[in-house]
C-alpha positions in Angstrom: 15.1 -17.5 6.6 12.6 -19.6 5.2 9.7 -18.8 3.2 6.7 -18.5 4.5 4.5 -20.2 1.8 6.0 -23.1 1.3 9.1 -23.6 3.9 11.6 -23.6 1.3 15.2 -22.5 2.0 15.8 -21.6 -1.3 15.7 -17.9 -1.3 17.2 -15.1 -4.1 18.2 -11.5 -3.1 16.1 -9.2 -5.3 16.8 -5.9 -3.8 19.2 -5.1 -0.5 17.5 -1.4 0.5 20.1 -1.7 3.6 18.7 -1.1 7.3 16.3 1.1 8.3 13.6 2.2 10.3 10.1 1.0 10.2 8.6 3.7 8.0 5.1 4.3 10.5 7.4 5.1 13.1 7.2 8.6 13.1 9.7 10.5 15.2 8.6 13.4 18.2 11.0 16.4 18.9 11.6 14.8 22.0 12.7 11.5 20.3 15.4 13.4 18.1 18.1 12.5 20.1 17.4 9.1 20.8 18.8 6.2 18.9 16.4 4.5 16.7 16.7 0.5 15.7 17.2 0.0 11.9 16.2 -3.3 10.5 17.6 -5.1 7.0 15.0 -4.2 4.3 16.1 -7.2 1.7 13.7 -8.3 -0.6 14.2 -12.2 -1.7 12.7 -14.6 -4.1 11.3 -17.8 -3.6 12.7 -19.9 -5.9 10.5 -22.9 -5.9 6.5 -20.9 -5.1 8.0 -17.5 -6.7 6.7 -15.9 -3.3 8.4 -12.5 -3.2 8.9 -11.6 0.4 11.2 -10.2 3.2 12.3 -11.3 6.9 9.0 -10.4 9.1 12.2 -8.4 11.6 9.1 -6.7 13.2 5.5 -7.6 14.1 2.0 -6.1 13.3 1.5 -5.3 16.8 4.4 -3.2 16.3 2.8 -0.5 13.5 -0.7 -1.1 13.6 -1.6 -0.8 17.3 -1.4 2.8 17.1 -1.4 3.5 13.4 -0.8 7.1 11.5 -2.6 6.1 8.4 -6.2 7.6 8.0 -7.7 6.3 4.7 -10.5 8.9 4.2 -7.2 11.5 4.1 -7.2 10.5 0.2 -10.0 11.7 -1.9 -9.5 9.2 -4.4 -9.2 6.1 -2.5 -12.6 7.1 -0.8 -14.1 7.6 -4.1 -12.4 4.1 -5.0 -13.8 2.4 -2.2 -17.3 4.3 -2.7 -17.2 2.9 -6.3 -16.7 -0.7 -5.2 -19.0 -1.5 -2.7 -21.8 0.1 -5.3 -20.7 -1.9 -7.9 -20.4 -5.2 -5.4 -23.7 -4.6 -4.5 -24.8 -4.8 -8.1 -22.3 -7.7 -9.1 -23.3 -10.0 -6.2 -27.2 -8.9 -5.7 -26.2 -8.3 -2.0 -29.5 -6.2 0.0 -30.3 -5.8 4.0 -29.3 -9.5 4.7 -26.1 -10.0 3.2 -23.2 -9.2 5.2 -20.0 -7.4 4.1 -16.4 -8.0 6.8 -13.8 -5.6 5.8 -10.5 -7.0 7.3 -8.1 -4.3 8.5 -11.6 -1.7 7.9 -9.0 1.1 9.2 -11.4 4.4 9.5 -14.4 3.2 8.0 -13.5 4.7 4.5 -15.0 1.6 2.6 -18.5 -0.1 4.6 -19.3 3.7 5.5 -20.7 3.0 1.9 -22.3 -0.3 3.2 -23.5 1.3 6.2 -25.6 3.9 3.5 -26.9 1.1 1.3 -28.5 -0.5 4.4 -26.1 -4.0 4.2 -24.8 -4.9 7.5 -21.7 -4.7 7.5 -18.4 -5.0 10.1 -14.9 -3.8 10.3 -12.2 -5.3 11.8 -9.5 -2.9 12.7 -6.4 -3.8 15.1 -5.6 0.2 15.2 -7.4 1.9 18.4 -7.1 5.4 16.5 -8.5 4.9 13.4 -11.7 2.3 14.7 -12.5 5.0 16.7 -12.7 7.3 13.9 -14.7 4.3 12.1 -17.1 4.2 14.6 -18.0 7.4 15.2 -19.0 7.4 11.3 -21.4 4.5 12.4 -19.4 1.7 11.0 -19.6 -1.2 13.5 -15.7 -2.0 14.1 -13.8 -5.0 16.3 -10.5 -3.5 17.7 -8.5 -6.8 17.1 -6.0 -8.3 14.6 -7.4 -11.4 12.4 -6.9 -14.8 13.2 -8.5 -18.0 13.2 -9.9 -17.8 16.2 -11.5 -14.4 15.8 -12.9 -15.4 12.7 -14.6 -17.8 14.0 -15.9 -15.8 16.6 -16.9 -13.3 14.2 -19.0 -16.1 12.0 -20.5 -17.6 15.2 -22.0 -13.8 16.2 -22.5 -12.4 12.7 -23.0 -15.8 10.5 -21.3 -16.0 7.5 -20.2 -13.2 4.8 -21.5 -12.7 1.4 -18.3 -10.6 0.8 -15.1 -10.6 2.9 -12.8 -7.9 1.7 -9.2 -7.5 2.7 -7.6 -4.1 0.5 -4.1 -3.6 1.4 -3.6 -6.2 4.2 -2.5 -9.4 2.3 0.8 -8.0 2.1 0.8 -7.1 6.0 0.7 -10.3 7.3 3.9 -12.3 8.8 1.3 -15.9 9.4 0.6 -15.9 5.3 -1.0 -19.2 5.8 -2.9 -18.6 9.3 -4.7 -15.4 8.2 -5.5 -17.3 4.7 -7.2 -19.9 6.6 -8.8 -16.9 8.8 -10.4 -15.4 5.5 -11.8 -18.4 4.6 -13.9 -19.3 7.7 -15.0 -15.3 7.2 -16.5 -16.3 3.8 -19.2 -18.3 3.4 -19.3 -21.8 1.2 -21.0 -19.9 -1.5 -19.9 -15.9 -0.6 -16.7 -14.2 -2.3 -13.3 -12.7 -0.9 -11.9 -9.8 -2.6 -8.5 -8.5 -1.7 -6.3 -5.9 -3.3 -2.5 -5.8 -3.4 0.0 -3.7 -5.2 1.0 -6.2 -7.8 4.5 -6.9 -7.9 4.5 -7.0 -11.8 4.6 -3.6 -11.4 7.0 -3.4 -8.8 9.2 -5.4 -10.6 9.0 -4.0 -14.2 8.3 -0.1 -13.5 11.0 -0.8 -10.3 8.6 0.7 -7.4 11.3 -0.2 -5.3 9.8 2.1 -2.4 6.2 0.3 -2.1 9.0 -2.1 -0.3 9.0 -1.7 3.8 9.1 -3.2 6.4 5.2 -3.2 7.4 4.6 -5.4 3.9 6.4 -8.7 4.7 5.1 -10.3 1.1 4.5 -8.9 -2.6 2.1 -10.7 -4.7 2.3 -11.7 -9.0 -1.2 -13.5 -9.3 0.5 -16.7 -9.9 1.8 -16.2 -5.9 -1.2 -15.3 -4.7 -3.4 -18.3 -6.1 -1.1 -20.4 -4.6 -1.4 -18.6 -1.1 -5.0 -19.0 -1.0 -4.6 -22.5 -2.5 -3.2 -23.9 1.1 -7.1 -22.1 2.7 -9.1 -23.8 -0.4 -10.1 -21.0 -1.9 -10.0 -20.2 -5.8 -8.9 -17.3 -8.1 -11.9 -16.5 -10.0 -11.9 -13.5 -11.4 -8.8 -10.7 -11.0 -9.2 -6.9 -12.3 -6.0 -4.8 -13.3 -6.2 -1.3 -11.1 -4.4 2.0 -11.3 -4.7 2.3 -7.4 -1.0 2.2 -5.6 1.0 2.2 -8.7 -0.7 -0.3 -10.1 -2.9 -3.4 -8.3 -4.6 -6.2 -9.1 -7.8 -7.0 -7.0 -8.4 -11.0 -6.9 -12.0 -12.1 -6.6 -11.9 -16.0 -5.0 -14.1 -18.3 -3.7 -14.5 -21.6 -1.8 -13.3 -24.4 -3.9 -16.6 -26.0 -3.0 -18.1 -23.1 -5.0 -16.7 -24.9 -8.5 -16.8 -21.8 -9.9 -14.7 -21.7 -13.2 -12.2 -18.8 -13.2 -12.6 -16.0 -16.1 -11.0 -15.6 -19.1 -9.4 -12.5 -17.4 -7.2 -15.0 -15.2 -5.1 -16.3 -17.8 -4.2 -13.0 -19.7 -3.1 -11.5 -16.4 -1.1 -14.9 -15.7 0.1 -14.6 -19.5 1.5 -11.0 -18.9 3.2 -11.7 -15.7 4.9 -15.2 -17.3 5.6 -12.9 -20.8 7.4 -10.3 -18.4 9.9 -13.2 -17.2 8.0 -13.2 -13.3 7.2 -17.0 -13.7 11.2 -17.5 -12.9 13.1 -16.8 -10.2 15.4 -15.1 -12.9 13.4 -12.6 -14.3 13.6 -10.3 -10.9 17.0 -9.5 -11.1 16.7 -6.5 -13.2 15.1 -4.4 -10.0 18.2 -4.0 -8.2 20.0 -1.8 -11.2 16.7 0.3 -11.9 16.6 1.0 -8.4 20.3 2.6 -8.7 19.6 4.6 -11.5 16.3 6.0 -9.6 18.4 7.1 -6.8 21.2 8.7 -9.0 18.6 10.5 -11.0 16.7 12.4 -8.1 19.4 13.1 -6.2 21.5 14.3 -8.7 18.1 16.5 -9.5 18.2 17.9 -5.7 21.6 18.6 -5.5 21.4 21.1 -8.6 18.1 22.6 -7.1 20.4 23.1 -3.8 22.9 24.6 -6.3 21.0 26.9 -7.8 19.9 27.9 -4.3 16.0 26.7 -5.1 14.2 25.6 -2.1 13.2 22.0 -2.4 10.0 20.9 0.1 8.0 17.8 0.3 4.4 16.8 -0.7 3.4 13.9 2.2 4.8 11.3 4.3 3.6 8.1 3.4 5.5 5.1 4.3 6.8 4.4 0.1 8.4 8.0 1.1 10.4 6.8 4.0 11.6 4.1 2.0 12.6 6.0 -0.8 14.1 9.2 1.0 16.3 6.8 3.4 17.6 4.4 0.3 18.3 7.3 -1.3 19.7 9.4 1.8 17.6 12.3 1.2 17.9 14.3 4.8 16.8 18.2 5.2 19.9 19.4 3.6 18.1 18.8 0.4 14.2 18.4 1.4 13.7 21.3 3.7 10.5 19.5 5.4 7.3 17.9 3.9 3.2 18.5 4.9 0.8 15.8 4.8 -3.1 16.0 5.5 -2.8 13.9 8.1 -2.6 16.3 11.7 -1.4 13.1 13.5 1.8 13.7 12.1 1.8 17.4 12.2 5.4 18.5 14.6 6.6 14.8 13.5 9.6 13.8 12.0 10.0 10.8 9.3 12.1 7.7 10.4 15.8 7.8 9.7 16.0 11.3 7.2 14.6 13.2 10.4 12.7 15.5 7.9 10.1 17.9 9.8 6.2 16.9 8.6 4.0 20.6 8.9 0.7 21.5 8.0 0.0 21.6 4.0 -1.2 25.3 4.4 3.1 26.1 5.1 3.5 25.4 1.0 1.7 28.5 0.5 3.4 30.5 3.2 6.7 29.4 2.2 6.3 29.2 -1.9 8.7 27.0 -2.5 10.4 26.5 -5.6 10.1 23.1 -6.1 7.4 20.0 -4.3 8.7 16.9 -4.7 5.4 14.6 -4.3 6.4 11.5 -1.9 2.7 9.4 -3.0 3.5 9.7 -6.6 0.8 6.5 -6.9 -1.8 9.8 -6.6 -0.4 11.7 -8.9 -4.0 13.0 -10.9 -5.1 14.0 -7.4 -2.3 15.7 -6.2 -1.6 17.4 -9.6 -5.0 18.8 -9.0 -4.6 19.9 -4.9 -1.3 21.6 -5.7 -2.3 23.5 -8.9 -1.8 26.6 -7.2 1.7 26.8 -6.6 2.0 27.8 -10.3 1.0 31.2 -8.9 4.8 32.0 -7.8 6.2 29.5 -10.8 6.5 26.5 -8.5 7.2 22.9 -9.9 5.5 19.8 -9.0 7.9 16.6 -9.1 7.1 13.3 -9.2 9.9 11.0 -8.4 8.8 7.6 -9.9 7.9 5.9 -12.4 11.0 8.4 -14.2 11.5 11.3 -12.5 9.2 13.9 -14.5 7.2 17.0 -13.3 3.5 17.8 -13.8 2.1 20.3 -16.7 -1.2 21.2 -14.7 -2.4 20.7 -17.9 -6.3 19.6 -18.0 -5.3 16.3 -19.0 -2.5 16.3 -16.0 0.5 15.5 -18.5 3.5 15.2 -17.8 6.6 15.9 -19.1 10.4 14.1 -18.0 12.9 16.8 -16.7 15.8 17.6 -18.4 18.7 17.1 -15.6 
C-alpha cells in the first residue's frame, strides 16, 4: 500500500478494526444464508504528508450506484444545508446568474434551497435512487460519478461555478488527486469550493473510531487537506469548525490565481490540530486503546441489560453503526433489532451483526427498555424524536463520545451511566 497523496510507502497502523463488510451493504432475508466478503478495515498514517487513510479494498461503484442513504431523512442536516446556501448567498453576493454544482447532490437536500432562491444550480449524483428523488424536487441532477472529464463537460454546458460544493464526499474518493483536479475545473478562476469533512481531530482525540469504514477511504486534519488541494492549485482560505458528524470542519478554497490571503481562522485551527500532537505521525497512536475501552464499556453495559432481562433495541442504521456494532460484535443476542426512517431498509438486515432494521413506529409497539442510538453525531435531534419513550420509563443511550444516556431535559443534558 502506498499513499495516495503523495506515493509514499511509509505508512503507520492507527487502528486495526479487523474485516468486515462494507457497512451500505445491507442484507435481504433471502441473502441470510449466503456468505458475505469481509474486507480489512485498517486505518494507517502517512508518515511523511500525515494523510490518514485506509486500502481503497472496494470501489465507489460498489456503494454508491444504488445507495440507502437519503439526506432529507435528517431534520437537522436539511436545516444545515438550508442555513448554508442562505448564508452563501449573502457571503458571496451570488443572484439568478451565478451558478452553484453540488458534487455528490444525493436527494436534492442542499440546491433544493438554490432551486428556491432562483440561482441555477446542478447536482451531480452517481446514485440512480436518490437523483431521482432529487429531481422530482426540481433539482436539475447528472446521474454520474466526478471526474475530470465530466467536469469539464459540466463547465463546457453550464460555464463555470461561482460555488462548487462537495459535503461529505472528500473522504469517498479512492483517485484523491484526480477528483481534486475535477473540483477545480468545476470552479471558476475567481469562484469558491466549499467542502465539509468529519475532521479527524476529532476522530482522533474524542476516538470516533466508527466514522471509520470502508466507503471513506481518507480522513482529513486541515493541515492534510491543504495539502490535497495543493497538488489541484487551489488554496485554504477560510475553514469553519462545525458540530455536524461529530464534529467537522468546512474548508472554504479558492484558485491560487485568486491570491486571496487565507483568514486568521486558518492558523488557530492549524494551531489546535499541531497543539493536540496531529502534526506527527506519533500523536495518533492513542486511538487504538480508546477504541478498546469503548467497546469494553458498552458491551459490558448490554450484557448487564441482558442480565437483568431488559430488552435492549436500536435507534438507526447508519454506516458509523455497522462499524461500531461489528468491532464490538454486537449481534441480536444483545440488540434485539433497530428502526431507521429510512423505508429502503425497512425488512433489511445490517452487514455482518445480521440485526433486523423495522419501521420506527415498532419502538412504541414494543416499549423497550432501553434505545441505544447508532447516529449519536444527532444526538439533540434524536433526544427530541424519542422523548416519548419516557412514557413506559425507557432510556435513551448514546454510545460515544462516553457512553452516557439522555435527561430529556430542555437543555438535552446528559448524564454518564453508572455501569
Amino acid at each position: 500500500m502506498r499513499c495516495r497523496l503523495c506515493d509514499s510507502d511509509r505508512l503507520r497502523s492507527v487502528l486495526d478494526l479487523g474485516a468486515t463488510p462494507p457497512c451500505e451493504l445491507f442484507l435481504t432475508e433471502q441473502g441470510l444464508d449466503a456468505p458475505e466478503t469481509n474486507y480489512p478495515l485498517h486505518l494507517r498514517i502517512c508518515e511523511d504528508c500525515l494523510l490518514l487513510q485506509i486500502p481503497a479494498l472496494i470501489s465507489p461503484q460498489d456503494t454508491f450506484t444504488d445507495y440507502a442513504y437519503y439526506s432529507s431523512y435528517s431534520d437537522s442536516w436539511v436545516e444545515h444545508a438550508r442555513r448554508f446556501v442562505h448564508s452563501s448567498v449573502a457571503r458571496l453576493g451570488l443572484d439568478e446568474r451565478s451558478l452553484i454544482v453540488e458534487v455528490a447532490s444525493n436527494d436534492g437536500y442542499l440546491l433544493q434551497h438554490a432551486v428556491d432562491a432562483g440561482i441555477r444550480c446542478v447536482g451531480i449524483e452517481p446514485s440512480h435512487n436518490v437523483g431521482a428523488a432529487a429531481r422530482e424536487r426540481g433539482v436539475p441532477t447528472l446521474t454520474a460519478f466526478l471526474d475530470e472529464e465530466l467536469a469539464a463537460r459540466v463547465r463546457a454546458e453550464h460555464g463555470p461555478a461561482d460555488l462548487v460544493v462537495a459535503n461529505n464526499v472528500y473522504a469517498h474518493i479512492p483517485d484523491l488527486r484526480g477528483f481534486t483536479r475535477a473540483l477545480r475545473t468545476l470552479v471558476a478562476d475567481d469562484g469558491r469550493l466549499s467542502i465539509e469533512v468529519h475532521h479527524a481531530l476529532n476522530l482522533i482525540v474524542l476516538a470516533q473510531f466508527d466514522t471509520v469504514y470502508h466507503e471513506h477511504f481518507q480522513y482529513y486534519t486541515l493541515l492534510s487537506a491543504t495539502r490535497a488541494l495543493a497538488t489541484a492549485g487551489l488554496s485554504v482560505v477560510d475553514v469553519e469548525l462545525l458540530e455536524t458528524h461529530g464534529g467537522s470542519i468546512r474548508i472554504w478554497a479558492r484558485p491560487d490565481t485568486a491570491g486571496a490571503v487565507p483568514t486568521q481562522r486558518v492558523a488557530e485551527v492549524l494551531k489546535q490540530e499541531e497543539e493536540a500532537g496531529l502534526h506527527d505521525a506519533e500523536g495518533y497512536g492513542r486511538l487504538e486503546l480508546k477504541a478498546r475501552a469503548t467497546r469494553q464499556q458498552l458491551l459490558g453495559f448490554l450484557l448487564a441489560c441482558r442480565a437483568q432481562n431488559r430488552t435492549v433495541v436500536g435507534y438507526g442504521a447508519p454506516g458509523k453503526g455497522n462499524t461500531l456494532l461489528n468491532y464490538c460484535g454486537i449481534r441480536p443476542d444483545l440488540l434485539e433489532y433497530t428502526v431507521d426512517r429510512n423505508p429502503y431498509k425497512h425488512g433489511r438486515f445490517t452487514p455482518g451483526t445480521r440485526i433486523p432494521i423495522l419501521d420506527p413506529k415498532q419502538i412504541e409497539k414494543d416499549r423497550p427498555d432501553v434505545v441505544l442510538a447508532l447516529p449519536w453525531n444527532l444526538e439533540a435531534e434524536l433526544t427530541e424524536q424519542l422523548r416519548y419513550i419516557t412514557e413506559w420509563g425507557g432510556e435513551l443511550v448514546f454510545p460515544l463520545p462516553s457512553l452516557h444516556s439522555a435527561t430529556f431535559q430542555p437543555d438535552s443534558a446528559a448524564r454518564r451511566l453508572t455501569t
